[in-house]
MARBA-3410 file (N, C-alpha, C, O; in Angstrom, 1 decimal):
121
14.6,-13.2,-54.4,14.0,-11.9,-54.8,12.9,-11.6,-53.7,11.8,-12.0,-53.8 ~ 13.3,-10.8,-52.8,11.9,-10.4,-51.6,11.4,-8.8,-51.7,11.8,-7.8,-51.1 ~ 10.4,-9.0,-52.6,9.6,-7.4,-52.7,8.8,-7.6,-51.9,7.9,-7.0,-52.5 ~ 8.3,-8.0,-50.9,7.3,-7.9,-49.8,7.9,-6.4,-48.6,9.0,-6.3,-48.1 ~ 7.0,-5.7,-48.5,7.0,-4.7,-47.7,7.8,-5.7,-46.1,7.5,-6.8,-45.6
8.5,-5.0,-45.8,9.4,-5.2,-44.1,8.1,-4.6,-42.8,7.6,-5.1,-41.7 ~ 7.9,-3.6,-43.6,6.7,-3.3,-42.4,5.5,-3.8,-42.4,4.8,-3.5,-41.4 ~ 4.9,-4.5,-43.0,3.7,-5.3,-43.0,4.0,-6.7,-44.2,3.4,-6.7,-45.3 ~ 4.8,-7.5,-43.8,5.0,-8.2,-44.4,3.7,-9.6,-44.5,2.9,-9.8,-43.5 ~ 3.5,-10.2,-45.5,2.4,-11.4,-46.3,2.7,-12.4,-44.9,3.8,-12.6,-44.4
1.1,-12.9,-44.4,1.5,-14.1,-43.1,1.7,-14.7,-43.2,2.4,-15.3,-42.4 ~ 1.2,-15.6,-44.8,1.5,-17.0,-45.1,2.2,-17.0,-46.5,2.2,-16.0,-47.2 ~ 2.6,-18.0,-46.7,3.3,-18.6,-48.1,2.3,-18.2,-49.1,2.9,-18.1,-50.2 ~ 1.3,-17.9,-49.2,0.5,-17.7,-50.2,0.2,-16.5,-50.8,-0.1,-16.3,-52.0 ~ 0.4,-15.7,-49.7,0.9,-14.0,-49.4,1.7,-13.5,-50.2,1.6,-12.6,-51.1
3.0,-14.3,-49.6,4.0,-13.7,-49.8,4.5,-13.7,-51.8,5.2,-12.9,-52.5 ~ 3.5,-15.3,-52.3,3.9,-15.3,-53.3,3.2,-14.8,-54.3,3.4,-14.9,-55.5 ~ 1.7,-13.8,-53.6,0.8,-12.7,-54.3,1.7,-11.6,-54.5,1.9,-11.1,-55.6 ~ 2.4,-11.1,-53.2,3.1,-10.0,-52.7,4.4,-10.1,-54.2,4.9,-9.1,-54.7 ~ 4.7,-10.9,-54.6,6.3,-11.2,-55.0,5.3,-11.2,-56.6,5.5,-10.2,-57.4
4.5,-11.8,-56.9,4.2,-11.8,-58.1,3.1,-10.1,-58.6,2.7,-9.8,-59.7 ~ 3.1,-9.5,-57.6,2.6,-8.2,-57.9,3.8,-6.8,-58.1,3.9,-5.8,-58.8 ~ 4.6,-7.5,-57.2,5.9,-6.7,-57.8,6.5,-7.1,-58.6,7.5,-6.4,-58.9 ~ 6.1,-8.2,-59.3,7.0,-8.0,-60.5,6.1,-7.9,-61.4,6.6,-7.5,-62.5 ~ 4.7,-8.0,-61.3,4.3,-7.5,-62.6,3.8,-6.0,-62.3,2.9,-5.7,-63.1
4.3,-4.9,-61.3,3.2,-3.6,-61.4,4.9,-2.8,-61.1,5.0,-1.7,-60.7 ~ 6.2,-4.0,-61.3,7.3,-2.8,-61.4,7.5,-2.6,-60.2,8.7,-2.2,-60.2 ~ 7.2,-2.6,-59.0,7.4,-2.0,-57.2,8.0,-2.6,-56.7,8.1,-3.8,-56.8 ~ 8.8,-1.8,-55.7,10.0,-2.8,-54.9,9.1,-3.5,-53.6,9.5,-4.3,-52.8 ~ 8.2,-3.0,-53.7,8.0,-4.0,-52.7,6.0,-3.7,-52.3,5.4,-2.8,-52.9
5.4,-4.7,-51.3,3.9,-5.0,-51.4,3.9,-5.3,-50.4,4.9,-6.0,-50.0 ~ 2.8,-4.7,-49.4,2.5,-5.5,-48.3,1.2,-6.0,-48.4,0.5,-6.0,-49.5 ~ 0.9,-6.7,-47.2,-0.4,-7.5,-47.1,-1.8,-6.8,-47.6,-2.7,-7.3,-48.4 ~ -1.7,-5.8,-47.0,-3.3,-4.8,-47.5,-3.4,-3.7,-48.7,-4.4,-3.1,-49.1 ~ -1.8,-3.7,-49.3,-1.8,-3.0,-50.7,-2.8,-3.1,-51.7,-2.8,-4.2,-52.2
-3.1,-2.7,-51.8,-4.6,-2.7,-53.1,-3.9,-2.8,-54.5,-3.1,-1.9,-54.8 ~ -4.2,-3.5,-55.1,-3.3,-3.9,-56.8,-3.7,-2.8,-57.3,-2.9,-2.1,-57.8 ~ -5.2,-2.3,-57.3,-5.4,-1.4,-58.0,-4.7,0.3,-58.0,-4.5,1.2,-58.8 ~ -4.8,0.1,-56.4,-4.2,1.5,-55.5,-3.2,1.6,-56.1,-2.7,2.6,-56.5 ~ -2.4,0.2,-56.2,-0.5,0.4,-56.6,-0.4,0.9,-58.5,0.7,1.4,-59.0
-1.5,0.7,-59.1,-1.6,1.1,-60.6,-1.8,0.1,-61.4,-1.5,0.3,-62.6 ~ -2.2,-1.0,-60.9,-2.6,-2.3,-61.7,-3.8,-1.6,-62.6,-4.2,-0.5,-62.4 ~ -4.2,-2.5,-63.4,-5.3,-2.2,-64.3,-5.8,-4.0,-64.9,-5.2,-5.1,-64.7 ~ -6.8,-3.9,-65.7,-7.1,-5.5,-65.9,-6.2,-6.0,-67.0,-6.5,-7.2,-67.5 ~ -5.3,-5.5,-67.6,-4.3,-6.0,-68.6,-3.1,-6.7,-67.7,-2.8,-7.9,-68.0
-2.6,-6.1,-66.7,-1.7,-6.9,-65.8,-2.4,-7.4,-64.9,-1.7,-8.1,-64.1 ~ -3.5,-7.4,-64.8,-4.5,-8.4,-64.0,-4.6,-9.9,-64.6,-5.0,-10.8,-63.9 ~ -4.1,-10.2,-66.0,-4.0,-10.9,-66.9,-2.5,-11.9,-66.6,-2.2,-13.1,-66.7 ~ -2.1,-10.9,-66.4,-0.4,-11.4,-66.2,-0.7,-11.9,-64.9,-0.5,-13.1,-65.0 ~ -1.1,-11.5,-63.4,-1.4,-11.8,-62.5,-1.2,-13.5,-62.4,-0.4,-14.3,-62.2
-3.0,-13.2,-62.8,-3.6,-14.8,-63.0,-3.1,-15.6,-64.1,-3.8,-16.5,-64.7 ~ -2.1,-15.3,-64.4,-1.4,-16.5,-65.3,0.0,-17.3,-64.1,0.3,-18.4,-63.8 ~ 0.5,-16.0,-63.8,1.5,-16.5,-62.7,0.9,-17.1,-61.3,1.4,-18.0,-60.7 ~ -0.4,-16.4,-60.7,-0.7,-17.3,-60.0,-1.3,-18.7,-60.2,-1.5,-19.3,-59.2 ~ -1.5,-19.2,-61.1,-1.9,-20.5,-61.9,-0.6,-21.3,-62.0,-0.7,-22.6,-61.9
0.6,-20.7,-62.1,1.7,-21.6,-62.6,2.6,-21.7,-60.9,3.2,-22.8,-60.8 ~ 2.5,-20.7,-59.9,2.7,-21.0,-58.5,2.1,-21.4,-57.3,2.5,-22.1,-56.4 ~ 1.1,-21.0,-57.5,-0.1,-21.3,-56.6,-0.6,-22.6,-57.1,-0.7,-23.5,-56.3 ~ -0.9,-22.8,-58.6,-1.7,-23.9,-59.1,-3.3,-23.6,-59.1,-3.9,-24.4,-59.7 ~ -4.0,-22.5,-58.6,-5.1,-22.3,-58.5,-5.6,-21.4,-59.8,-5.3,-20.3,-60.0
-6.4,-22.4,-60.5,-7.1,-21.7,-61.5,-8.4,-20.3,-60.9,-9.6,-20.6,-60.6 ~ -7.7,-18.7,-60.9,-8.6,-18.0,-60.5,-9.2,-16.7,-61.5,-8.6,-15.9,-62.1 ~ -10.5,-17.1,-61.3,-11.1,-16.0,-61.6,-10.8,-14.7,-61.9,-10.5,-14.2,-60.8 ~ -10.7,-13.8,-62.8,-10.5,-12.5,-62.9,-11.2,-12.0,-62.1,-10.6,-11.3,-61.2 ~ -12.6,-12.1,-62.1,-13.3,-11.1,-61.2,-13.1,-11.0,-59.5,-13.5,-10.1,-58.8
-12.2,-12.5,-59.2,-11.8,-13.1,-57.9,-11.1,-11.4,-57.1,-11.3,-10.9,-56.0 ~ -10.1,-11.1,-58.3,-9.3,-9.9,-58.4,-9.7,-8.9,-57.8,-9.0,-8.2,-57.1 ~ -11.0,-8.5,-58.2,-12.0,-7.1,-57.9,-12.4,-7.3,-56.6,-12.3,-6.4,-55.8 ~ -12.8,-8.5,-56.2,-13.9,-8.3,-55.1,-12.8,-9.2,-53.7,-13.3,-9.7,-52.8 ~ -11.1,-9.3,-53.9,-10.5,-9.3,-52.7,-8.8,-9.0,-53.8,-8.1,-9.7,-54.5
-8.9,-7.6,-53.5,-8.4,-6.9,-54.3,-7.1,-6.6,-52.9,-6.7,-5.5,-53.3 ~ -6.8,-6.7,-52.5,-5.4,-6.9,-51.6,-4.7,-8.2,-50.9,-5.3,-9.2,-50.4 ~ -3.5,-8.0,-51.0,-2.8,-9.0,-51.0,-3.5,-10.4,-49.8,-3.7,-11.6,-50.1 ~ -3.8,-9.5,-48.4,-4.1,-10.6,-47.6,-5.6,-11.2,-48.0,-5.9,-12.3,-47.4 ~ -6.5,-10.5,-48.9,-7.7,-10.8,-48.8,-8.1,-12.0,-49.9,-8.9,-12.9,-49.8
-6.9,-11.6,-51.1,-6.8,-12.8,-52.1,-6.3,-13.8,-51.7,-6.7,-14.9,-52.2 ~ -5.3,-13.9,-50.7,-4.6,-14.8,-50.1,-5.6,-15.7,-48.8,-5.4,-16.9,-48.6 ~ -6.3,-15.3,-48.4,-7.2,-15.7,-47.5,-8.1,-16.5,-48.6,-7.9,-17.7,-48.9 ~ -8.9,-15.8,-49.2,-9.7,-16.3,-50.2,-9.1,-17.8,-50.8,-9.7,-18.9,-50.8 ~ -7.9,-17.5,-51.4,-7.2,-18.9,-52.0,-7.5,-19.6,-50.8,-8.5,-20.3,-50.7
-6.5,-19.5,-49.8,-6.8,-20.6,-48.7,-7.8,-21.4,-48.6,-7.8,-22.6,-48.4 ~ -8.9,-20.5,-48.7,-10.2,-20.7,-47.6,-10.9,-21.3,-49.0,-11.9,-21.9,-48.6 ~ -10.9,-21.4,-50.2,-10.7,-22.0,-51.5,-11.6,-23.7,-51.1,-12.7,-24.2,-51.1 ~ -10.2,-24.3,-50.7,-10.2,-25.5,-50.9,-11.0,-25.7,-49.8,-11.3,-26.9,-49.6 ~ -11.6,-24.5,-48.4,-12.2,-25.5,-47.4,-13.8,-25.4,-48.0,-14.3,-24.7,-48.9
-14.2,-26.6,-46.9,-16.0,-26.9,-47.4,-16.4,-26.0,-47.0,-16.0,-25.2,-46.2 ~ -17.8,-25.7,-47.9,-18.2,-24.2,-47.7,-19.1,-23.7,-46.9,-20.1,-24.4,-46.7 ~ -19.0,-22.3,-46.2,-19.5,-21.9,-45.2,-20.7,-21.3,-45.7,-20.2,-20.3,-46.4 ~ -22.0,-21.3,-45.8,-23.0,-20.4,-46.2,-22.7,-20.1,-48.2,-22.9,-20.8,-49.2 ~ -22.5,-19.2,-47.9,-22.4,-18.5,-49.3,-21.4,-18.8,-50.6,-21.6,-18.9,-51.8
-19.8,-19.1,-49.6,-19.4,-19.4,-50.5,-19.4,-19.2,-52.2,-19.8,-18.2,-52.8 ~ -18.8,-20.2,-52.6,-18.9,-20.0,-54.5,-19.7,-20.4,-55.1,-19.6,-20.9,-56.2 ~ -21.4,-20.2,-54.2,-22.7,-20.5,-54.5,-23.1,-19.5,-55.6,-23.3,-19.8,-56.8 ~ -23.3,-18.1,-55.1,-23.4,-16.7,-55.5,-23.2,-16.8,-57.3,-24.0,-16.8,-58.2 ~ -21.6,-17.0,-57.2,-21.4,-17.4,-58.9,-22.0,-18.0,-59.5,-22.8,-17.5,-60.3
-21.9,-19.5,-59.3,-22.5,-20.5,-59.7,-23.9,-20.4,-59.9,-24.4,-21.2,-60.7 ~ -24.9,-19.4,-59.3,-26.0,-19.1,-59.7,-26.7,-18.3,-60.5,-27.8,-18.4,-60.9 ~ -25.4,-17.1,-60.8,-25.7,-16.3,-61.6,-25.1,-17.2,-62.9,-26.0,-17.8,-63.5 ~ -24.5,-17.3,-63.0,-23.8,-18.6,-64.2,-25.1,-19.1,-65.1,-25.3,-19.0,-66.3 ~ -26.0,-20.1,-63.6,-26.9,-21.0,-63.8,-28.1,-19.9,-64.3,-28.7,-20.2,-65.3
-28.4,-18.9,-63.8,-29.5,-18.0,-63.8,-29.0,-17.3,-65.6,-29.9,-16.9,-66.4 ~ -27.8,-17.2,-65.8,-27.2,-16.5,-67.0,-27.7,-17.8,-68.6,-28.5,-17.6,-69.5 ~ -26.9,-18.8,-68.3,-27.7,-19.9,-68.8,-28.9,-20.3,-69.3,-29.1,-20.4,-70.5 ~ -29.8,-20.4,-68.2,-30.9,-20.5,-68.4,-31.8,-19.1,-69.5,-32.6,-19.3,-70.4 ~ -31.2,-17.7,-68.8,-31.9,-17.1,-69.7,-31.6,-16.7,-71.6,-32.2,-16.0,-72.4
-30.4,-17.7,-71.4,-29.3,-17.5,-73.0,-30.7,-18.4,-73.6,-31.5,-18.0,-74.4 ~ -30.6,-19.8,-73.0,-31.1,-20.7,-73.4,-32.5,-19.9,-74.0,-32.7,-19.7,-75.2 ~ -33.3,-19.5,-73.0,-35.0,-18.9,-73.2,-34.8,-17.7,-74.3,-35.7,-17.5,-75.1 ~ -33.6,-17.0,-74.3,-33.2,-16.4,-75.9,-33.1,-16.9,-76.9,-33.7,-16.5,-77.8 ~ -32.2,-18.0,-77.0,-32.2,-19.0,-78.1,-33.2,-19.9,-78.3,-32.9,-20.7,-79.2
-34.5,-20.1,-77.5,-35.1,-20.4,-78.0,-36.8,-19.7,-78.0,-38.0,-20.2,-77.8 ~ -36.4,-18.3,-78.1,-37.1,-17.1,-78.9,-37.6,-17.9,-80.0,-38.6,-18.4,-79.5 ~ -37.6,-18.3,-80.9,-38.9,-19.0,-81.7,-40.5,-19.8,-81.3,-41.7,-19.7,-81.7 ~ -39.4,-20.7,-80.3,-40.7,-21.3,-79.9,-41.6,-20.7,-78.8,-42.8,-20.9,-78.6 ~ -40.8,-19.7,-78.3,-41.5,-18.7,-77.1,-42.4,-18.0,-77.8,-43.5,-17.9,-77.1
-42.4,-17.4,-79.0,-42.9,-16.6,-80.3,-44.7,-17.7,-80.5,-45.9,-17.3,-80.5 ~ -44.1,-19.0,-80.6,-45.6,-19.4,-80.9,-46.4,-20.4,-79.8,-46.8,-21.6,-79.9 ~ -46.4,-19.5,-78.5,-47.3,-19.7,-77.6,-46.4,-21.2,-76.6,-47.1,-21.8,-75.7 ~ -45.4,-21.6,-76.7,-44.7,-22.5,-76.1,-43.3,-21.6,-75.3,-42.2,-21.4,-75.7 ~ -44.1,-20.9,-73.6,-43.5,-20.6,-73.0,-43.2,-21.3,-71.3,-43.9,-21.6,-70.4
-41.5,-21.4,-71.3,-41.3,-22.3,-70.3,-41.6,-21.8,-69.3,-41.5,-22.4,-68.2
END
């Protein structure tokens, strides 16, 4: 089954199997590398379906939001790649600190009591 666009066809295997699993969940005969999921009429409900199929071919457990911020085929596909290498500067720091920074402030909500009687962290 090859829905990948002829004219700008996915560079690598990883591409091609973003490219193949976007046409079958958004219906289109075909996807090239720089198609925007969203441009083609995706929405975050088949964004769901997405990342279920790329989990079961890829193997990479990804992020929803991974979706929004490399939202075309080559850019998710690079991203996966570039995944497993050691990280350059920024990397999957960014997250991980909003996470840690999200955390922290759940925590200092939940413990709104003792903040209440003069025991502030």
């Amino acid at each position: 089954m090859d829905h990948v666009s002829h004219e700008n066809p996915p560079e690598t295997e990883i591409a091609a199997v973003i490219a193949e699993i976007w046409c079958e969940v958004l219906e289109v005969p075909e996807v090239g590398e720089g198609d925007n999921f969203f441009d083609l009429g995706g929405h975050s409900i088949l964004l769901q379906m997405v990342r279920e199929r790329v989990v079961q071919r890829i193997g990479r457990d990804v992020e929803l939001i991974e979706f929004f911020t490399h939202p075309t085929v080559l850019s998710l596909a690079r991203h996966l790649e570039n995944e497993g290498a050691p990280e350059k500067g920024s990397g999957r720091r960014r997250p991980a600190g909003r996470l840690n920074r999200l955390g922290i402030r759940r925590a200092q909500l939940n413990g709104n009591a003792s903040e209440s009687r003069g025991e502030i962290g």
